[in-house]
N, CA, C, O and CB atoms as a CASP TS submission, in Angstrom:
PFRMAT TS
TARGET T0000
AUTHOR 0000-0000-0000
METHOD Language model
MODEL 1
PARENT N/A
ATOM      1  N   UNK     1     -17.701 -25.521   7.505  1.00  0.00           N
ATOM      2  CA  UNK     1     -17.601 -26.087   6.192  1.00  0.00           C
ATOM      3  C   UNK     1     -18.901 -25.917   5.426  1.00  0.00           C
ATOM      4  O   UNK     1     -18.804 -25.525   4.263  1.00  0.00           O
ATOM      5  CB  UNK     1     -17.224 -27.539   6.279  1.00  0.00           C
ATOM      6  N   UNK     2     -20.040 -26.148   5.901  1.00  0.00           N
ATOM      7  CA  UNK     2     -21.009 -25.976   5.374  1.00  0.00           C
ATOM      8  C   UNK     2     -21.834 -24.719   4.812  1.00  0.00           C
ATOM      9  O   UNK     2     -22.736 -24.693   3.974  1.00  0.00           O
ATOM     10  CB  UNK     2     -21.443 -26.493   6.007  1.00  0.00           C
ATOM     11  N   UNK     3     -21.224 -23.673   5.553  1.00  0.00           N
ATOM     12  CA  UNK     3     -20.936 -21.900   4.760  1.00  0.00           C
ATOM     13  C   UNK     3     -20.247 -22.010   3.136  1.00  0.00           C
ATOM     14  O   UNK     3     -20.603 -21.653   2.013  1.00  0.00           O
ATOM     15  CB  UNK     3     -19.415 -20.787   5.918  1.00  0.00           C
ATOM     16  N   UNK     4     -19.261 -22.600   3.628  1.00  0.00           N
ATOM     17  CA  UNK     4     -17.990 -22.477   2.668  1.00  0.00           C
ATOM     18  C   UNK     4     -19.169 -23.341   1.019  1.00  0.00           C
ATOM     19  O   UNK     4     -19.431 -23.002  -0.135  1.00  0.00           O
ATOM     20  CB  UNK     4     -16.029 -23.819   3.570  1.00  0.00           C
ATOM     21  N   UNK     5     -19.471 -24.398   1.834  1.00  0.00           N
ATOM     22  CA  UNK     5     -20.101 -25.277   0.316  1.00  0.00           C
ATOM     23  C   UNK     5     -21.389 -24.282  -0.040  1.00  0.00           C
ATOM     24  O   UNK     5     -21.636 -23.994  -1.211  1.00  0.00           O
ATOM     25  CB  UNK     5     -20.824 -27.323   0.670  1.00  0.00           C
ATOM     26  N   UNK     6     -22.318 -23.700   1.244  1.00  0.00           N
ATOM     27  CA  UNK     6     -23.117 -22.951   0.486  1.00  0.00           C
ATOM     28  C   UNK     6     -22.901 -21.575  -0.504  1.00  0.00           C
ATOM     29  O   UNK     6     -23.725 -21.060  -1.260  1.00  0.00           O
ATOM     30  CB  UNK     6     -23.863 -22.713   1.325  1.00  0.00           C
ATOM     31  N   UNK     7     -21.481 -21.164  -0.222  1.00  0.00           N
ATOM     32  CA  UNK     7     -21.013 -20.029  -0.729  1.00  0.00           C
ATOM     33  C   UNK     7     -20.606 -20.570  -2.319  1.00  0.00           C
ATOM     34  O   UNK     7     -20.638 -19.839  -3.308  1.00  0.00           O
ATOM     35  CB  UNK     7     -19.755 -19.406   0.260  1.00  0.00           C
ATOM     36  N   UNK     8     -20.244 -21.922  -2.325  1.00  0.00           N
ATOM     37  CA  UNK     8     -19.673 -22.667  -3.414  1.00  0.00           C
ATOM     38  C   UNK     8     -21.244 -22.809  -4.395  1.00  0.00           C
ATOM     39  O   UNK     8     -21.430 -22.174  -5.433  1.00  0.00           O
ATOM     40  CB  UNK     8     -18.835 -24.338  -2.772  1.00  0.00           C
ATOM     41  N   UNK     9     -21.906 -23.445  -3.994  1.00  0.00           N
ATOM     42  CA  UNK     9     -23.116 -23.623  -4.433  1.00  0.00           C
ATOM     43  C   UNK     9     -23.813 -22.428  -5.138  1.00  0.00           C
ATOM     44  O   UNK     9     -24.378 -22.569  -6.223  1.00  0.00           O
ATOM     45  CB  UNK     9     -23.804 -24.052  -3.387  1.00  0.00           C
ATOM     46  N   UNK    10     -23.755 -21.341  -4.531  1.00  0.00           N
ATOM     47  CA  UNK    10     -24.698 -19.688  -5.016  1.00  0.00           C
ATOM     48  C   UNK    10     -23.903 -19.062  -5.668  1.00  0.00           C
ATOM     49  O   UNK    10     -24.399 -18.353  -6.543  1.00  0.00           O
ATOM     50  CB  UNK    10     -25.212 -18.504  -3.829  1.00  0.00           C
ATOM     51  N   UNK    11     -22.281 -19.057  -5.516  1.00  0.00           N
ATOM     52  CA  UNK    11     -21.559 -18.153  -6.029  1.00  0.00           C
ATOM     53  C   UNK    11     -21.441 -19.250  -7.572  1.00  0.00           C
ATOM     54  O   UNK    11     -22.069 -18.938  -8.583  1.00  0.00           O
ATOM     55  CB  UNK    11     -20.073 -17.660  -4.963  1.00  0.00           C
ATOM     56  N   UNK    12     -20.865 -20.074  -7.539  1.00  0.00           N
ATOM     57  CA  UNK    12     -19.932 -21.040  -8.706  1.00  0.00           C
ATOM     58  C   UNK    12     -20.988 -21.966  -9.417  1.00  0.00           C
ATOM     59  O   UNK    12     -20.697 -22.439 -10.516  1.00  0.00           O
ATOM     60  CB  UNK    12     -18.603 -22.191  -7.888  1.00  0.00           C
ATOM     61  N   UNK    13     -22.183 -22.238  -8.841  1.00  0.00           N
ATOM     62  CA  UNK    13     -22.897 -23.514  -9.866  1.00  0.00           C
ATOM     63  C   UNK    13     -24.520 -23.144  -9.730  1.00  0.00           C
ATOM     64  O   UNK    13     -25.435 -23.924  -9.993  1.00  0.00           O
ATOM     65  CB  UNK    13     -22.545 -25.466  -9.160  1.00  0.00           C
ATOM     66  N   UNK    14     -24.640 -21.979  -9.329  1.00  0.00           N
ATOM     67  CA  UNK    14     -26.099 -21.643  -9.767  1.00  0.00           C
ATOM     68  C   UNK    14     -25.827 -20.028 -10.539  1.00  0.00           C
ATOM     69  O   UNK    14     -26.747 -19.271 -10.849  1.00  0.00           O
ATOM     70  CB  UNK    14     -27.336 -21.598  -8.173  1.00  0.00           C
ATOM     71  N   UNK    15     -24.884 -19.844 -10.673  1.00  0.00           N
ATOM     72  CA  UNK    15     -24.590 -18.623 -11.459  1.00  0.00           C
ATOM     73  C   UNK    15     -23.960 -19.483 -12.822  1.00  0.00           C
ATOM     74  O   UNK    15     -23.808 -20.695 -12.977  1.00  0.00           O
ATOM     75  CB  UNK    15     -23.399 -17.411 -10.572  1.00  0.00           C
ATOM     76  N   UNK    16     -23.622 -18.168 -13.861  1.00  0.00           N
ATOM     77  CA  UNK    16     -22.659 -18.432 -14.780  1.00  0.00           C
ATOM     78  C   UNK    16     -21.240 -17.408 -14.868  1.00  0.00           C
ATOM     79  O   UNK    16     -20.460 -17.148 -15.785  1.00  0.00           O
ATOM     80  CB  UNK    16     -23.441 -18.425 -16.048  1.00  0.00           C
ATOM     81  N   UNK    17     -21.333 -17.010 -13.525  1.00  0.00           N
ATOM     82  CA  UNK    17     -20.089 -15.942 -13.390  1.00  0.00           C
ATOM     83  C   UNK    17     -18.669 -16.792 -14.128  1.00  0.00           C
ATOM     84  O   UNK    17     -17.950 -16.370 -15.034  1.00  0.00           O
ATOM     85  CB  UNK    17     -19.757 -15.523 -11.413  1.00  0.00           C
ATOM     86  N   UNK    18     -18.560 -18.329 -13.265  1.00  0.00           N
ATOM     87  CA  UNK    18     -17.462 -18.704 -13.194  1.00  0.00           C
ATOM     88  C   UNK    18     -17.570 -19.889 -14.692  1.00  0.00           C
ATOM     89  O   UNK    18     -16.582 -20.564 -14.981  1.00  0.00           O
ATOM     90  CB  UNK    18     -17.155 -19.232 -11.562  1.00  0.00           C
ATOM     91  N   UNK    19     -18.639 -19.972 -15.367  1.00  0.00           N
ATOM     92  CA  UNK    19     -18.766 -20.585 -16.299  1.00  0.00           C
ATOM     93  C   UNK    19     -19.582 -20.320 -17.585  1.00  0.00           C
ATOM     94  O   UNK    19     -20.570 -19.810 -17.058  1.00  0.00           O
ATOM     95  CB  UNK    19     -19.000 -21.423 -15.823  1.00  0.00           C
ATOM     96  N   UNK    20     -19.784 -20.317 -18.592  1.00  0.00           N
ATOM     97  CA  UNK    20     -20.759 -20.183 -19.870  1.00  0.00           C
ATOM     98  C   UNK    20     -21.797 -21.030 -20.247  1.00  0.00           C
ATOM     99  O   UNK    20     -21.499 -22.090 -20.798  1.00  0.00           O
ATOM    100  CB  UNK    20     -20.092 -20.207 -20.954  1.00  0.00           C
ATOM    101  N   UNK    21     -22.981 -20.745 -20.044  1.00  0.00           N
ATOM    102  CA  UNK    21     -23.768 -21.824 -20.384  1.00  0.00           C
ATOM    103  C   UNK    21     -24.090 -22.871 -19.216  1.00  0.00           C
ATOM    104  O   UNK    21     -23.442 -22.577 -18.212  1.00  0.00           O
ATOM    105  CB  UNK    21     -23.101 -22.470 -21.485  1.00  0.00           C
ATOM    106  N   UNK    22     -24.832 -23.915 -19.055  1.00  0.00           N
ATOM    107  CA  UNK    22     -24.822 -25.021 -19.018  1.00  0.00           C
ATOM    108  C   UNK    22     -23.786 -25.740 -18.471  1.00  0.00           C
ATOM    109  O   UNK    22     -22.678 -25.572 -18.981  1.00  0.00           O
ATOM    110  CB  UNK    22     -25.040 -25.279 -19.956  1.00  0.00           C
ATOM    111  N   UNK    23     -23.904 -26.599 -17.434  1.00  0.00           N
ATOM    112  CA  UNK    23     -22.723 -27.346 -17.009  1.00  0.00           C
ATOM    113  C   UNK    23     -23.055 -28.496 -18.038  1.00  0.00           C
ATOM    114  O   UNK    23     -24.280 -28.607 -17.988  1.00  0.00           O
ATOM    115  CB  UNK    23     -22.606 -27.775 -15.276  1.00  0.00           C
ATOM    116  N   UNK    24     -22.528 -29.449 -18.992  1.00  0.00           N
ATOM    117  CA  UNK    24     -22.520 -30.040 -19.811  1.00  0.00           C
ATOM    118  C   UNK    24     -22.061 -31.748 -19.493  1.00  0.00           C
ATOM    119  O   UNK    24     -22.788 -32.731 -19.636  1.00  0.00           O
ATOM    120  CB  UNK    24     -21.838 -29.231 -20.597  1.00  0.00           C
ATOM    121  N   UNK    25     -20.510 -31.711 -18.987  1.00  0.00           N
ATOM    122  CA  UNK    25     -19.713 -32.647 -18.346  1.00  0.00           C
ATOM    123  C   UNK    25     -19.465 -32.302 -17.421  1.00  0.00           C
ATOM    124  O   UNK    25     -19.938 -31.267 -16.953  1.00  0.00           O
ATOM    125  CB  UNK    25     -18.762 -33.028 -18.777  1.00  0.00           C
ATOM    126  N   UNK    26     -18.446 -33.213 -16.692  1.00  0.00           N
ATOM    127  CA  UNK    26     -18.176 -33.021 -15.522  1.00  0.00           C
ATOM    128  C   UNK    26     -16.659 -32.145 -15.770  1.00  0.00           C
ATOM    129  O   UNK    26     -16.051 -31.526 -14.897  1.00  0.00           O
ATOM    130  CB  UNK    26     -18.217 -34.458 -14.692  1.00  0.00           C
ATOM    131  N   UNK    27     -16.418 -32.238 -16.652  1.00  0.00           N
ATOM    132  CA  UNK    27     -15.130 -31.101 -16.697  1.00  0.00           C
ATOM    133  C   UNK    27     -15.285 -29.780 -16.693  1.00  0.00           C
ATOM    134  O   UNK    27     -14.535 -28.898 -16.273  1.00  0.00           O
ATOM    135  CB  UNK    27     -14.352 -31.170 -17.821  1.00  0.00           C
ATOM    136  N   UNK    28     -16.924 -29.697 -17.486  1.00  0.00           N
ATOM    137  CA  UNK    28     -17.431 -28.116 -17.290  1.00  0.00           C
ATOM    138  C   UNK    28     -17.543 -27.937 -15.804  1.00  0.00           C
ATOM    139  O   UNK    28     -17.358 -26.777 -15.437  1.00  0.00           O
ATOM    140  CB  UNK    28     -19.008 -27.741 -18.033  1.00  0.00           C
ATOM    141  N   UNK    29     -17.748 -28.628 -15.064  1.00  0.00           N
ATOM    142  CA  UNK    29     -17.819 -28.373 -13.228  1.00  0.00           C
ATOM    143  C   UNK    29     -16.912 -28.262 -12.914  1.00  0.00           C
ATOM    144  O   UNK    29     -16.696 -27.197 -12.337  1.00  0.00           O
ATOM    145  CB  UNK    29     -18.277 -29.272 -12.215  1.00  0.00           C
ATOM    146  N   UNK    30     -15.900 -29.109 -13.035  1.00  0.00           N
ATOM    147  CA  UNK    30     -14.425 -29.042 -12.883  1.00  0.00           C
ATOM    148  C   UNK    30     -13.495 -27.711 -12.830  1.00  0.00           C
ATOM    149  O   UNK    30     -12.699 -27.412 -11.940  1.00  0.00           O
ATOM    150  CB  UNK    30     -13.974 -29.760 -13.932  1.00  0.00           C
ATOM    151  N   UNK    31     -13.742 -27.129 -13.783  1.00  0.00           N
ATOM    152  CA  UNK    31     -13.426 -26.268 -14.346  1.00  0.00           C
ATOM    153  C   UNK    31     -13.873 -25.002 -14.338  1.00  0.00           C
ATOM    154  O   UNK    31     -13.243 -24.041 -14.778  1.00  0.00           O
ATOM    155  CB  UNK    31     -13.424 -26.609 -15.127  1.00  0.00           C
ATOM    156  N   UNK    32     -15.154 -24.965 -13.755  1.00  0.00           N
ATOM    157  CA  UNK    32     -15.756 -23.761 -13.103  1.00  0.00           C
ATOM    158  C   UNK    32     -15.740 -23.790 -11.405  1.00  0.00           C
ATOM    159  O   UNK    32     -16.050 -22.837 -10.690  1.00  0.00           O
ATOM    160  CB  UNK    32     -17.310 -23.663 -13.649  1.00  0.00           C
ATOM    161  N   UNK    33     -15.377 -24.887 -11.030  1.00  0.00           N
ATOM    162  CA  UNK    33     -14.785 -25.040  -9.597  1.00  0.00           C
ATOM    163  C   UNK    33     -13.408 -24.806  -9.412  1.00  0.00           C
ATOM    164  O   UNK    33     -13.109 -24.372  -8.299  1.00  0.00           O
ATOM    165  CB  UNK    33     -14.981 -26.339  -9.086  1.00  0.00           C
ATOM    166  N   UNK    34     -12.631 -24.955 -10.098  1.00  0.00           N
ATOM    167  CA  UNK    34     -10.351 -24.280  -9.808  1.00  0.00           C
ATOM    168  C   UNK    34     -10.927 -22.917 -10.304  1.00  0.00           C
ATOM    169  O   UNK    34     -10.493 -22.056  -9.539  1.00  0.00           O
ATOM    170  CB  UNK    34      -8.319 -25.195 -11.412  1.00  0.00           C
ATOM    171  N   UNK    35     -11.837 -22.277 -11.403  1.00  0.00           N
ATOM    172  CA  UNK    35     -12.041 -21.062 -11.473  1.00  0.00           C
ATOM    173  C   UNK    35     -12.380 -20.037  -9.818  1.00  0.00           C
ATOM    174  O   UNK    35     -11.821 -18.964  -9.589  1.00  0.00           O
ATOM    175  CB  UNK    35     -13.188 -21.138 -12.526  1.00  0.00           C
ATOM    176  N   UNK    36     -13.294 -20.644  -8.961  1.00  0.00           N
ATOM    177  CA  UNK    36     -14.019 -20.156  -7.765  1.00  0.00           C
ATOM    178  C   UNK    36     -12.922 -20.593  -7.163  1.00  0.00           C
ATOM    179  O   UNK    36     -12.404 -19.593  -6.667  1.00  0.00           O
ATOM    180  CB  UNK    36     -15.499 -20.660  -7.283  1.00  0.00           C
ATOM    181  N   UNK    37     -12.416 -21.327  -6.979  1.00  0.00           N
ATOM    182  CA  UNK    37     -11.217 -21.461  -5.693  1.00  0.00           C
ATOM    183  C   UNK    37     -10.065 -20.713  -6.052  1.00  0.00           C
ATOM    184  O   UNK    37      -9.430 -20.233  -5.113  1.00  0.00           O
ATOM    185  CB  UNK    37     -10.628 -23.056  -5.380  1.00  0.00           C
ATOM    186  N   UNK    38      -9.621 -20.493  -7.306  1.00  0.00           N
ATOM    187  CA  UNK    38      -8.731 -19.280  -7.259  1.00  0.00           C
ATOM    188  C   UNK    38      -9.650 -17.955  -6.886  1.00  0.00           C
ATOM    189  O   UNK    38      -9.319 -17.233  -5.945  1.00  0.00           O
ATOM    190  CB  UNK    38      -7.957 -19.089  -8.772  1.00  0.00           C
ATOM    191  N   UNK    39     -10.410 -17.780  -7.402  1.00  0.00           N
ATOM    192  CA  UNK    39     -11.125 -16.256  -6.921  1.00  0.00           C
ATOM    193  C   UNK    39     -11.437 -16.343  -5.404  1.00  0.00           C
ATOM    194  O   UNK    39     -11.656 -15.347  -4.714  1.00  0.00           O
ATOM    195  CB  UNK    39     -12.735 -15.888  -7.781  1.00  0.00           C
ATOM    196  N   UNK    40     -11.438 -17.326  -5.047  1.00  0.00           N
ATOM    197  CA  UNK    40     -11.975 -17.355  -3.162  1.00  0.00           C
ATOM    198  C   UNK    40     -10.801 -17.235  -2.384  1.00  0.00           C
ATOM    199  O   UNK    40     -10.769 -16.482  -1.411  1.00  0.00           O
ATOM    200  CB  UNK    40     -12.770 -18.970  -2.495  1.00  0.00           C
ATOM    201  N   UNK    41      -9.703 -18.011  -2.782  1.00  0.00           N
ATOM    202  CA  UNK    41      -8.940 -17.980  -2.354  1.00  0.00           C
ATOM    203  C   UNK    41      -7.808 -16.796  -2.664  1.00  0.00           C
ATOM    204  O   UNK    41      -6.835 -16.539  -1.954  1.00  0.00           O
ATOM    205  CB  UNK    41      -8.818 -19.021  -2.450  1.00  0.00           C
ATOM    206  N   UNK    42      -8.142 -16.222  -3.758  1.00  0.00           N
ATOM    207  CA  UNK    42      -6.625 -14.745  -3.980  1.00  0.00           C
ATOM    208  C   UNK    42      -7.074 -13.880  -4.323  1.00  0.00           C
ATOM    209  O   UNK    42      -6.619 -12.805  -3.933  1.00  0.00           O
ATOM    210  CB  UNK    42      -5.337 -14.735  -5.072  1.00  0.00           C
ATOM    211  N   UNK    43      -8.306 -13.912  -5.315  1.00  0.00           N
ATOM    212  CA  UNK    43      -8.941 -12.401  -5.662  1.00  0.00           C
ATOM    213  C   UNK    43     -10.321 -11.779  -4.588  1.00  0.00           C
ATOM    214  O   UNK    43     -10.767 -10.713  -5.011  1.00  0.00           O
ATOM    215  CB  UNK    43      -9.628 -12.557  -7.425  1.00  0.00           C
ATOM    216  N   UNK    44     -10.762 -12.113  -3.770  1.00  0.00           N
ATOM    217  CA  UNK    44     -12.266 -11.997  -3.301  1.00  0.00           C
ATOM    218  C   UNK    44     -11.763 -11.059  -2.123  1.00  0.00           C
ATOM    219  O   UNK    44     -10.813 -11.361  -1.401  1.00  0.00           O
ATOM    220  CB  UNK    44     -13.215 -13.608  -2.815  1.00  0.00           C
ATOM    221  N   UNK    45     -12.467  -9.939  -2.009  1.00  0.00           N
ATOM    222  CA  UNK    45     -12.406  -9.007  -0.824  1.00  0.00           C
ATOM    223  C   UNK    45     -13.103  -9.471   0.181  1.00  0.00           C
ATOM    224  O   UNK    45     -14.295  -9.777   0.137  1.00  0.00           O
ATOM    225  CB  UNK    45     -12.862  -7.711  -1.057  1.00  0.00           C
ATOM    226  N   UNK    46     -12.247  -9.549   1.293  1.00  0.00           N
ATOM    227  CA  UNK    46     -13.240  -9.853   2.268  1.00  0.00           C
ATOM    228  C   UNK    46     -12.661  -8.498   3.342  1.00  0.00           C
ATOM    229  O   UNK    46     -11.653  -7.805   3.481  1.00  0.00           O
ATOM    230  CB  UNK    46     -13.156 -11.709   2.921  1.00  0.00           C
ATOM    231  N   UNK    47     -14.514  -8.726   4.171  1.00  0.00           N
ATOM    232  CA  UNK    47     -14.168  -7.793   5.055  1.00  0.00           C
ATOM    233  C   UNK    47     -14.096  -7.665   5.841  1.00  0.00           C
ATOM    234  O   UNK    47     -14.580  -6.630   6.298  1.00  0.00           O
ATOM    235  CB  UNK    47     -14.373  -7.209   5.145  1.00  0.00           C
ATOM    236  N   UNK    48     -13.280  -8.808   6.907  1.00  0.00           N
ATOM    237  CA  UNK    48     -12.647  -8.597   7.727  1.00  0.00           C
ATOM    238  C   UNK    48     -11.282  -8.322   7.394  1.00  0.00           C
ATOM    239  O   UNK    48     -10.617  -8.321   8.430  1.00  0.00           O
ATOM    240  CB  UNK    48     -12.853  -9.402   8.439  1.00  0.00           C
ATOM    241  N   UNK    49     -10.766  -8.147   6.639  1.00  0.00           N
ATOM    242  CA  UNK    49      -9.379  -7.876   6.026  1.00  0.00           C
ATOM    243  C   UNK    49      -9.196  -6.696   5.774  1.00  0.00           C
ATOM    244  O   UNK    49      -8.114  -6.318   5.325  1.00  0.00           O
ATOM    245  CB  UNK    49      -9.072  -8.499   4.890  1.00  0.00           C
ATOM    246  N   UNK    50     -10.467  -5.651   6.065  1.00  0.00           N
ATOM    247  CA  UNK    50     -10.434  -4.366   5.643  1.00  0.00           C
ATOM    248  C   UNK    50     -10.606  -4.488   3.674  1.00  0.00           C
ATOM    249  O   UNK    50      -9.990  -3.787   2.872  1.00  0.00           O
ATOM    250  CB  UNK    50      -8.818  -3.650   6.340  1.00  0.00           C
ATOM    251  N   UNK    51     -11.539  -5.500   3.367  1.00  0.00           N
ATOM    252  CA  UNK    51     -11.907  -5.269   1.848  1.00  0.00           C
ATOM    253  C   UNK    51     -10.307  -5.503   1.020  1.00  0.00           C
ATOM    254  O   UNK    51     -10.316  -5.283  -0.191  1.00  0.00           O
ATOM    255  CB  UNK    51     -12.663  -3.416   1.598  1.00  0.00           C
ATOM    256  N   UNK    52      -9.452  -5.782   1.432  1.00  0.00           N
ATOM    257  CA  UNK    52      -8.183  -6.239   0.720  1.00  0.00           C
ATOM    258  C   UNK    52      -8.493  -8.144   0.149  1.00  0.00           C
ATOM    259  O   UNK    52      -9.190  -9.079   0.543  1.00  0.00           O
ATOM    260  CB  UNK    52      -6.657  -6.019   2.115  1.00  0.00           C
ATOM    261  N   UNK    53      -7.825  -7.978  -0.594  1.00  0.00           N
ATOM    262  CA  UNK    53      -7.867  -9.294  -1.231  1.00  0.00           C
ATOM    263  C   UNK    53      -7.089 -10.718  -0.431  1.00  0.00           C
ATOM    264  O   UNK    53      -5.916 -10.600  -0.078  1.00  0.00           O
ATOM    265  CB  UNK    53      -7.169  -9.002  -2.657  1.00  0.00           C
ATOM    266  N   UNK    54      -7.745 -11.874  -0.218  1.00  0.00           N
ATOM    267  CA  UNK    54      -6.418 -12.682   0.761  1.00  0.00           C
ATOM    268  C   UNK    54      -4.521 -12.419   0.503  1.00  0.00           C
ATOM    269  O   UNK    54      -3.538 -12.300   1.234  1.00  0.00           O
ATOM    270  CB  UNK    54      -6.660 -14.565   0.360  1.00  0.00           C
ATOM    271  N   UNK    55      -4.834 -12.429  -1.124  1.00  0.00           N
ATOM    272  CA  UNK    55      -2.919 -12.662  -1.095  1.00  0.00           C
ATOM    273  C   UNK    55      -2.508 -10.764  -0.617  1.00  0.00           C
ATOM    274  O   UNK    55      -1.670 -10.427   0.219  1.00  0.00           O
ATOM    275  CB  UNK    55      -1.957 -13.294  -3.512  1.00  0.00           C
ATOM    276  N   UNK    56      -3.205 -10.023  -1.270  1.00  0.00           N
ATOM    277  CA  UNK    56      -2.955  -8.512  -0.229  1.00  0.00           C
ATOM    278  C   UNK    56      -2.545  -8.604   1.076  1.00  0.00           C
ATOM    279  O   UNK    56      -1.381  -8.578   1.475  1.00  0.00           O
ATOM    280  CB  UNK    56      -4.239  -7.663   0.032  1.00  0.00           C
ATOM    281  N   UNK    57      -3.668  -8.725   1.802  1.00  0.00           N
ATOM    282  CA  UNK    57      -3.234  -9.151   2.597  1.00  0.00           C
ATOM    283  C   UNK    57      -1.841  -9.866   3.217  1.00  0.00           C
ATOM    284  O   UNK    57      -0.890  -9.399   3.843  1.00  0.00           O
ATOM    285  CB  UNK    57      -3.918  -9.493   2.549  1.00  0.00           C
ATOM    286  N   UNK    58      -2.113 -10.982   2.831  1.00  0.00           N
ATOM    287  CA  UNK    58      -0.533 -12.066   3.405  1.00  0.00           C
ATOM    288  C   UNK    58       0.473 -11.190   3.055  1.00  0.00           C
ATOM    289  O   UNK    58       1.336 -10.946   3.899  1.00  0.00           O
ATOM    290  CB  UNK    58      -0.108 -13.815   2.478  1.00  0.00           C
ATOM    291  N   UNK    59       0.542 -10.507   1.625  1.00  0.00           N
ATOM    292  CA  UNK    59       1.699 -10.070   1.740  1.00  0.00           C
ATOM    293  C   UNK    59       2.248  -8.527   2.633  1.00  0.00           C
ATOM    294  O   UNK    59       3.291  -8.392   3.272  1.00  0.00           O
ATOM    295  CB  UNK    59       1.934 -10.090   0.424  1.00  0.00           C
ATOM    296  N   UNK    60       1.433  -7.764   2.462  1.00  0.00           N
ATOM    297  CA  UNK    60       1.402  -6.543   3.864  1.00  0.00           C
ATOM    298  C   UNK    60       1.769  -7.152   5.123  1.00  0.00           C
ATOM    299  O   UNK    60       2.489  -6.538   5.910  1.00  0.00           O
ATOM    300  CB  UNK    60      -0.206  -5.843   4.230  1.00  0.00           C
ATOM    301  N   UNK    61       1.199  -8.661   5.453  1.00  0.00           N
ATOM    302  CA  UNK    61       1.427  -9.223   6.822  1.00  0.00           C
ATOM    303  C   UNK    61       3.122  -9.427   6.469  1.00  0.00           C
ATOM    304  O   UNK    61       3.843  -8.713   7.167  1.00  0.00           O
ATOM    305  CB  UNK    61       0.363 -10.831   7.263  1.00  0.00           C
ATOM    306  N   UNK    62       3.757 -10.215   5.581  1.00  0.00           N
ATOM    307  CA  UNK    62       4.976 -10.601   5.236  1.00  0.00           C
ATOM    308  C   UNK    62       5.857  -9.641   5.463  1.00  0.00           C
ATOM    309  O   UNK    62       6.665  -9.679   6.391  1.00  0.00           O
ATOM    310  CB  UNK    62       5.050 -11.001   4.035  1.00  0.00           C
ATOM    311  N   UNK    63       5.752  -8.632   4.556  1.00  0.00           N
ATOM    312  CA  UNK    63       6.063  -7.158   5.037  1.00  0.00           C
ATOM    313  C   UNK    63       6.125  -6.175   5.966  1.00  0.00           C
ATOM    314  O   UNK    63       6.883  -5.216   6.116  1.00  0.00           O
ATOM    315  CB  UNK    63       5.684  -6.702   4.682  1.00  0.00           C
ATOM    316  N   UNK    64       5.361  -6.512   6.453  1.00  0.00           N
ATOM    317  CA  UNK    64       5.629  -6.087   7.706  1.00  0.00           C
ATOM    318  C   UNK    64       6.744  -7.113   8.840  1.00  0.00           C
ATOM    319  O   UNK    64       7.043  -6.667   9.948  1.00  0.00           O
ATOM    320  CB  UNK    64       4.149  -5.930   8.241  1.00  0.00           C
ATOM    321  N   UNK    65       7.214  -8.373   8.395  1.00  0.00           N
ATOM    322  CA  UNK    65       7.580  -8.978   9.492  1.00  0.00           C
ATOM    323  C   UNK    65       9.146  -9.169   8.808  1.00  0.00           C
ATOM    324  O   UNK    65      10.091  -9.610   9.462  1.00  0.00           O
ATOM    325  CB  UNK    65       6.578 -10.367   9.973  1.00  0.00           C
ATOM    326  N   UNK    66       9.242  -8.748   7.355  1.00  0.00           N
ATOM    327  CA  UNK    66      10.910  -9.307   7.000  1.00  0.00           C
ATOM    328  C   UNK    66      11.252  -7.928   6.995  1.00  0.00           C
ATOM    329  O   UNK    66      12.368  -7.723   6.517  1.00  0.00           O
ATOM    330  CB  UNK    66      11.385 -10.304   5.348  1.00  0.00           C
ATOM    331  N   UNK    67      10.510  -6.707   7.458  1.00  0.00           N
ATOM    332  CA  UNK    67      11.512  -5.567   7.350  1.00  0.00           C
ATOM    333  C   UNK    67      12.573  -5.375   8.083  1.00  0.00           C
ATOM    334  O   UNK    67      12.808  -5.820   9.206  1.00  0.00           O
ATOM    335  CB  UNK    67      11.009  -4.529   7.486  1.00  0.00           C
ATOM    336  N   UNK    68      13.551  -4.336   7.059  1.00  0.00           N
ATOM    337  CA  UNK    68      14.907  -4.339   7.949  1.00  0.00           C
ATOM    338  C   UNK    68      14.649  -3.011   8.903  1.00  0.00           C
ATOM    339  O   UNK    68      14.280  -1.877   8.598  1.00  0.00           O
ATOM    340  CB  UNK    68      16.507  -4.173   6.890  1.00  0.00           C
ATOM    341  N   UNK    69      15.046  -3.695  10.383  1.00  0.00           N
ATOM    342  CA  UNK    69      15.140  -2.463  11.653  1.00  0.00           C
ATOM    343  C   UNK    69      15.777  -1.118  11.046  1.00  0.00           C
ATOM    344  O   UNK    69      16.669  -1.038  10.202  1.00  0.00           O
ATOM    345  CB  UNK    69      16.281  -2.997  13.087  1.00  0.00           C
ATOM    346  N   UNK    70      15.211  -0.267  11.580  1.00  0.00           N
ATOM    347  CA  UNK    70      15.718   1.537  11.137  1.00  0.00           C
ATOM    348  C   UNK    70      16.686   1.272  12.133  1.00  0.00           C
ATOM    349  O   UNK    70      16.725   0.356  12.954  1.00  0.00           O
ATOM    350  CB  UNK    70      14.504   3.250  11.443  1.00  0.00           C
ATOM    351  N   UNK    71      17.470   2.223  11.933  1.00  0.00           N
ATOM    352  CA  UNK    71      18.624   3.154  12.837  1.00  0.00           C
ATOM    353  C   UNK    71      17.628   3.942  13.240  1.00  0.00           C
ATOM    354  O   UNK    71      16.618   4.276  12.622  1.00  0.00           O
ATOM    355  CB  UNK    71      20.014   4.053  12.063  1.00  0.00           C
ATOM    356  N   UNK    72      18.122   4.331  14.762  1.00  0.00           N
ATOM    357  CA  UNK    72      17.583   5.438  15.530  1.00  0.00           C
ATOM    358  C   UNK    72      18.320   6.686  15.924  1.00  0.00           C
ATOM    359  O   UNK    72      17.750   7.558  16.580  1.00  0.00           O
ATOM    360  CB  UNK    72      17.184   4.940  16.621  1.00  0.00           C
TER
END
């Protein structure tokens, strides 16, 4: 867990990737935090995944498991 918050910390609230300016209120945090957890969680390559994105991923895994059997 404590990766995860330092990744939160460098990526989302000492940058302005996920926000403009100044955190102001607490909604500006708010709000630049559901920004980083959608990108961490569906857009972010990681690489143990082979650099594919998480939902890439899941779904290749999905796909691979509802296919219909070939004829042989």
């Amino acid at each position: 867990m404590e990766c995860v918050i330092g990744l939160y910390k460098t990526e989302c609230i000492r940058t302005t990737v996920f926000h403009a300016g100044a955190y102001r209120t607490i909604s500006d945090v708010e709000y630049a935090t559901a920004g980083w957890v959608d990108w961490y969680n569906n857009r972010r390559l990681h690489s143990t995944l082979s650099y594919t994105t998480p939902v890439e991923f899941e779904q290749a895994h999905y796909a691979t498991l509802n296919r219909e059997p070939q004829p042989v």
